[in-house]
C-alpha positions in Angstrom: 117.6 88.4 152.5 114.0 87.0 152.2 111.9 89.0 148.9 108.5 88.8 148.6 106.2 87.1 145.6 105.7 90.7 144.0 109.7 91.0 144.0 110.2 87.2 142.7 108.0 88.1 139.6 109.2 91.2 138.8 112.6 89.7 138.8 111.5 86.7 136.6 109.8 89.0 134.5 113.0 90.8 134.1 114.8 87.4 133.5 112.0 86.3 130.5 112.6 90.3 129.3 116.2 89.8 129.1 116.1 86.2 127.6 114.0 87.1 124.7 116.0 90.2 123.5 119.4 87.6 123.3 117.6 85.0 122.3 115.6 87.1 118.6 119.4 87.8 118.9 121.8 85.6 118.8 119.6 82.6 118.9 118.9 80.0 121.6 122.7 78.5 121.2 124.1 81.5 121.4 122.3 83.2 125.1 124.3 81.7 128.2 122.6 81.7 131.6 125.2 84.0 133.0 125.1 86.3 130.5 121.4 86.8 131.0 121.7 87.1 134.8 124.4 89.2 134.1 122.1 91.8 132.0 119.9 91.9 134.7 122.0 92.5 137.3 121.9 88.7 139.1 124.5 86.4 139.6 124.4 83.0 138.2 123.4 80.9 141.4 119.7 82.9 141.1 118.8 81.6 138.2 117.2 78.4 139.7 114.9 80.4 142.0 113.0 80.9 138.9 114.0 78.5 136.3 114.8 74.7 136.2 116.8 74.5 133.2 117.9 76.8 130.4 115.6 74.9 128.1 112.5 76.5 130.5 113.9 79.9 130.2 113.5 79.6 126.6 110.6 77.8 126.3 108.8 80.4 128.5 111.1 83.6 126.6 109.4 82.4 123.4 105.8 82.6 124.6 107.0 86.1 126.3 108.0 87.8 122.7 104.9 86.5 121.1 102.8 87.7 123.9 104.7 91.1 122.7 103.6 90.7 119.6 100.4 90.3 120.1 100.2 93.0 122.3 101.0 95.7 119.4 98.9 94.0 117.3 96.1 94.5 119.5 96.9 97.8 119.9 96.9 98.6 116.0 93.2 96.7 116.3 92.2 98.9 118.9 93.1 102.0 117.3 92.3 101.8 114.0 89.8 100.2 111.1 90.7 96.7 110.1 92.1 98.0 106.7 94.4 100.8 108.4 95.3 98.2 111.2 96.0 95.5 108.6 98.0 98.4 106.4 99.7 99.3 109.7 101.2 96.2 110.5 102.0 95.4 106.8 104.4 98.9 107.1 105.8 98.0 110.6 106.4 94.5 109.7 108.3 95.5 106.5 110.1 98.6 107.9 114.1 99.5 108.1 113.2 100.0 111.5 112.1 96.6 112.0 114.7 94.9 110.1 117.1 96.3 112.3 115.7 95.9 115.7 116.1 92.0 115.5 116.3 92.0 119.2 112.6 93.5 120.1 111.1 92.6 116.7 109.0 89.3 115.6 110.7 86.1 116.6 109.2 84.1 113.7 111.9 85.8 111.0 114.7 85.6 113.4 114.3 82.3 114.3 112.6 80.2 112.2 115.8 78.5 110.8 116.8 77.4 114.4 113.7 76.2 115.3 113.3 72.2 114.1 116.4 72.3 116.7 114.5 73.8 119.8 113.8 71.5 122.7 110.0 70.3 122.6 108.6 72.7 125.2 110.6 75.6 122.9 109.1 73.9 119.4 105.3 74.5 121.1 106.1 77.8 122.2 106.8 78.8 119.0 104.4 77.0 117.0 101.7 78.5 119.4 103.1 82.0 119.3 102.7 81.8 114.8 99.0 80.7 115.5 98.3 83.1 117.8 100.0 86.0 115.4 98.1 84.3 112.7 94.9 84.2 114.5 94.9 87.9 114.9 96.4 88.6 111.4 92.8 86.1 110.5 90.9 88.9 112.4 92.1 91.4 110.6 91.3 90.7 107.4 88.1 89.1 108.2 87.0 92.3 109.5 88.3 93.6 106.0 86.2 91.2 104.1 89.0 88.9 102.9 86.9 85.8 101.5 89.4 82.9 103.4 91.3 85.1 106.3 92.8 81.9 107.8 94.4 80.7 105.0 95.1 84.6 103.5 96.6 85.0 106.7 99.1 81.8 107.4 100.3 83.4 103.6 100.8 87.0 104.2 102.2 86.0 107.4 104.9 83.5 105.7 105.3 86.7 103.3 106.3 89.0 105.3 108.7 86.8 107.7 110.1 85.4 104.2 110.9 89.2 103.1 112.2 89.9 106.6 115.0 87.7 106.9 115.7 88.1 103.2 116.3 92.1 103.7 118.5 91.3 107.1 120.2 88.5 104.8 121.1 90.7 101.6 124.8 92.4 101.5 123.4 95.8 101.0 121.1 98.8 102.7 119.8 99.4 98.7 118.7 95.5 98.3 117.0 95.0 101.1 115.4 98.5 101.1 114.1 97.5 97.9 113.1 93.9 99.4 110.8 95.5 101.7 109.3 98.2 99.3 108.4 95.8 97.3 107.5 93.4 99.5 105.0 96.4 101.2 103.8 97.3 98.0 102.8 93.9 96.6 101.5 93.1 99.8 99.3 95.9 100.3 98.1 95.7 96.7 97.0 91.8 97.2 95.0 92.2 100.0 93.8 95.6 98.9 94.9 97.9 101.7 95.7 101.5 100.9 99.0 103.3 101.5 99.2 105.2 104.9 
């Protein structure tokens, strides 16, 4: 049976959906090919319609969870001030919620450790994807009158990706609760954005 372009990208769409949820995960190493055709209902011989290798379907997986990202941090820029959007992210970021979604949440805590051992094409995905977070992160407290929001920002980004995989790291629901109070709270105090 023959599909048409709209159906080929819908599936491949699909694929990318399916590849970055295993992949914030389990990790690139730990994602077969199978098992992500599997999840979306393909059988192994498709994958090559859409993919050359498994090394493209992560490459292109890790631009499609930052592109996530970025998509809800736009929204939080859209919707709010600066200082409630940069407050905003600072709670989502640091939430129990977060911590335990690792499969929808930011890829830069879940796989930073893995990444020096990403193929090439993987590495720029990912290097991009921490720019582009930190770019909008920049925005935000630009707009909030931080004096150097690039360089404020790479930090409160490494901050909160640090305290991340620290609370998913820690043996108990008390420690890393704590973790990301604290975390919140120092946070929000630095770059001077009220509790919400």
């Amino acid at each position: 049976m023959r599909y048409d372009a709209e159906h080929k990208e819908r599936t491949r769409a699909l694929l990318l959906k399916e590849a970055a949820r295993a992949i914030r995960a389990k990790g690139p190493r730990g994602v077969s090919v199978a098992a992500i055709m599997g999840k979306a209902g393909l059988t192994h011989g498709g994958f090559y319609a859409h993919f050359k290798s498994k090394d493209e379907l992560v490459a292109e997986a890790m631009t499609a969870m930052f592109s996530d990202i970025e998509a809800k941090m736009d929204d939080y820029m859209e919707r709010c001030t600066s200082a409630e959007a940069l407050s905003g992210y600072i709670d989502f970021y640091l939430s129990q919620r977060h911590r335990d979604d690792r499969a929808h949440g930011c890829p830069i805590p879940a796989l930073c450790g893995e990444a020096p051992h990403l193929p090439a094409a993987a590495r720029r995905a990912f290097g991009a994807g921490i720019e582009a977070v930190s770019h909008r992160l920049a925005t935000m407290l630009e707009q909030a009158g931080q004096a150097d929001p690039r360089a404020a920002a790479a930090s409160l980004l490494a901050e909160m990706a640090g305290a991340l995989a620290m609370a998913r790291a820690v043996p108990t629901s008390e420690q890393s609760e704590q973790l990301l109070a604290t975390s919140r709270r120092a946070l929000r105090q630095r770059f001077g954005v009220a509790m919400r």
